[in-house]
C-alpha positions as CSV (number, residue, x, y, z in Angstrom):
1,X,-4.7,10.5,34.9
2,X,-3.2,13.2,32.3
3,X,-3.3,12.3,28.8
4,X,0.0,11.5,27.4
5,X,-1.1,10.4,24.0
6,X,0.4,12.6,21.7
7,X,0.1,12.2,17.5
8,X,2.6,12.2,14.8
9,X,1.9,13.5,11.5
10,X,4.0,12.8,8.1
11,X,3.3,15.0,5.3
12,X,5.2,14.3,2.3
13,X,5.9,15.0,-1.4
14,X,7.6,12.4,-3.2
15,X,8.2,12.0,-7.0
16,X,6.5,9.1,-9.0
17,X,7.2,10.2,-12.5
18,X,9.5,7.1,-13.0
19,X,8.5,3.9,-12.2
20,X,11.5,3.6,-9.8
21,X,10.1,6.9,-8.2
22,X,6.7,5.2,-8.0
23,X,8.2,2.2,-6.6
24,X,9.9,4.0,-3.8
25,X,6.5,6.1,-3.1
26,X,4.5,2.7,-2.7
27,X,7.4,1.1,-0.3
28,X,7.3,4.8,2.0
29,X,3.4,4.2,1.7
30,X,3.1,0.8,2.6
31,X,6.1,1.2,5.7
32,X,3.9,3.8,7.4
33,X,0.9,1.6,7.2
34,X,2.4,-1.0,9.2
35,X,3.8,1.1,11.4
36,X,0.7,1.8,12.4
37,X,-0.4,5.2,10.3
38,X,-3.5,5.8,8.9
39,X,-4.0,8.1,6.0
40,X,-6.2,11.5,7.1
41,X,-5.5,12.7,3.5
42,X,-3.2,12.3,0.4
43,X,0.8,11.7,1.7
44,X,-0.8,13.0,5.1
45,X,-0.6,10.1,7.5
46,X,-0.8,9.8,11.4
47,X,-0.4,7.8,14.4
48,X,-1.6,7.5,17.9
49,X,1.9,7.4,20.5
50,X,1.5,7.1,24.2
51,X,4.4,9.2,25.4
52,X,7.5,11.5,23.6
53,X,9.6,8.2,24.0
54,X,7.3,6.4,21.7
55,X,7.4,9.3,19.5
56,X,11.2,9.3,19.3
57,X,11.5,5.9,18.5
58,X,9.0,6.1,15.3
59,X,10.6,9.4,14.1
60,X,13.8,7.1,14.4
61,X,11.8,4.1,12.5
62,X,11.1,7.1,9.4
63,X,14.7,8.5,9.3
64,X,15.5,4.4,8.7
65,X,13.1,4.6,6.1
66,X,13.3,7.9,4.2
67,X,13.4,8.1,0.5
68,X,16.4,9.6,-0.7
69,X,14.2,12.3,-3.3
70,X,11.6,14.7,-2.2
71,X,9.9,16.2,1.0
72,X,8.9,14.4,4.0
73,X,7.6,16.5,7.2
74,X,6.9,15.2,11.0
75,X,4.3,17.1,13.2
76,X,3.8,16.3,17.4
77,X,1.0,17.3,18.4
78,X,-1.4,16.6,21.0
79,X,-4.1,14.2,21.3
80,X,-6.4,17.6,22.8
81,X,-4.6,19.6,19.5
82,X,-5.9,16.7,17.0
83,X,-9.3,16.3,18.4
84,X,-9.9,19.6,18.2
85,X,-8.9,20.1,14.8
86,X,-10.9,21.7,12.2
87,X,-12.6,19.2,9.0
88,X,-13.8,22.1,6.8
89,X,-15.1,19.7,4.2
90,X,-15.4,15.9,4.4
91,X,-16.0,14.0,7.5
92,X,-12.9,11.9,9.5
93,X,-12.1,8.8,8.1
94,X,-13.6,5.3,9.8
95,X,-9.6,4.8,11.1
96,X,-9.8,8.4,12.8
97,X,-12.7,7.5,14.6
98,X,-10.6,5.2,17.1
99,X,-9.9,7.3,19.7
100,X,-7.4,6.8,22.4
101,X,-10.5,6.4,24.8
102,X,-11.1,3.1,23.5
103,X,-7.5,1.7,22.9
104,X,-6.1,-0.8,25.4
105,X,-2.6,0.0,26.3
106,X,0.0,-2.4,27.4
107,X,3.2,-1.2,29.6
């Protein structure tokens, strides 16, 4: 079977000088989180997706929850293009660590 698992990165820069601005950060934050991201780094967060469709359709779910200030960034890659990335410094964190090898998926 070919692996369609593909990942989605969100990189983003936000302002939290105000404590609206902060509050708006913590809401992006916490909607990525359960949607299923995991934080890799600071305002770098991704999640697993078995096909493009499912990619679409949480791209969709960000544009429904973008803040209205700042910079926010979406990456596809591929499951092969993520594993074989590069950790210079630092080790992957316990969420990365849950490969797609060991999910259970249900169509």
């Amino acid at each position: 079977m070919i692996n369609r698992f593909m990942r989605l990165i969100v990189m983003f820069d936000l302002p939290v000088v105000t404590d609206e601005e902060k509050r708006i950060y913590n809401k992006f934050r916490k909607f990525l989180l359960k949607d299923g991201y995991i934080m890799i780094q600071f305002s770098i967060y991704s999640r697993i997706c078995k096909n493009s469709d499912d990619v679409y359709k949480h791209i969709n779910r960000i544009k429904q929850n973008l803040p209205s200030r700042g910079n926010v960034r979406l990456l596809q890659i591929t499951e092969k293009q993520y594993d074989d990335m590069q950790i210079l410094v630092g080790e992957k964190e316990t969420e990365e660590l849950f490969s797609v090898e060991n999910m259970i998926v249900f169509e």
